[in-house]
N, C-alpha and C positions, 0 to 999 in steps of 0.2 A: 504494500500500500504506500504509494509515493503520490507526488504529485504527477511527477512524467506519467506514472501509469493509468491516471484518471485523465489527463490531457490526450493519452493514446486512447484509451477507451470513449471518450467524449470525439472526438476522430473518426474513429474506426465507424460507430453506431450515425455520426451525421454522414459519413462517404459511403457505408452501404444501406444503414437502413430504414434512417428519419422519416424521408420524404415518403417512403414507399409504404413502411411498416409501422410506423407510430400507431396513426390517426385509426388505422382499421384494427390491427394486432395490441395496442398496449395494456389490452390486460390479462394477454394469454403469456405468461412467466416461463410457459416450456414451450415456446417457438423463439430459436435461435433469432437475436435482432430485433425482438417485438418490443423489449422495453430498454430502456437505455443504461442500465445496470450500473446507475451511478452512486445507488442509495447510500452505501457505505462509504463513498469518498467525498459527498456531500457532508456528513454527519461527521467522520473525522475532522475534515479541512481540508483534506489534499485538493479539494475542489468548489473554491466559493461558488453560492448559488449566482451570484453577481456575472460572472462568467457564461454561466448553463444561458441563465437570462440572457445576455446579449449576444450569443451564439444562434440562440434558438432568433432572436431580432433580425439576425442579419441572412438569415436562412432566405432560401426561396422558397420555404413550405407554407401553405395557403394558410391565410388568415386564421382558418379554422381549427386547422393543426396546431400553430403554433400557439394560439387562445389556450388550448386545453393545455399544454404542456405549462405557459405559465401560471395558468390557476392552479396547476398544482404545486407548482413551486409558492406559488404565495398563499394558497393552504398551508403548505408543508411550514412558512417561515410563521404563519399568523398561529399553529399552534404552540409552537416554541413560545412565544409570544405571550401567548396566555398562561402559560405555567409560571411566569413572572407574578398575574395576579391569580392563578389556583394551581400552588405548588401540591396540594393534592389531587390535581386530575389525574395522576398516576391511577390513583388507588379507591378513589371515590367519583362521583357525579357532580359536576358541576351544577347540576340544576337536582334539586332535592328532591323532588316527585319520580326521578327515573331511580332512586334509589331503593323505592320498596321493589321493585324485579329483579326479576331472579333469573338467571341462566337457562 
């Protein structure tokens, strides 16, 4: 886990498989390409989300494409985010009424 290695991987997933395989594939986890296998080098650092975001900007992937890739990224930052004001969203419900269910 380096940084080179998340910049080859962020590479490799825009030259062969963005355009093609995001928008229609990204939520199937066991097709080669479908997702951009960055989760881990995001959550380290090897690869600021800052980056993902303006790589995915300066793409030729249609508007649509590239809309879903960064609302997850700004999901992904707004729940970090929030564990600032409910450092027990780990372990509890942010909203108290989802707490009486049960599994």
């Amino acid at each position: 886990m380096s940084e080179e290695d998340a910049v080859s991987n962020l590479n490799l997933f825009f030259q062969r498989g963005f355009a093609m395989m995001y928008e229609k594939d990204r939520n199937r986890a066991d097709m080669e390409r479908s997702t951009l296998k960055l989760s881990a080098h995001l959550r380290i650092g090897t690869l600021c989300t800052n980056e993902l975001y303006y790589k995915v900007e300066k793409s030729d992937l249609k508007i649509c494409g590239s809309k879903k890739i960064t609302w997850r990224l700004f999901w992904r930052n707004l729940a970090y985010f929030r564990l600032l004001d409910f450092p027990q969203m780990p372990d509890r419900s942010i909203r108290a009424h989802y707490e009486e269910q049960t599994e």
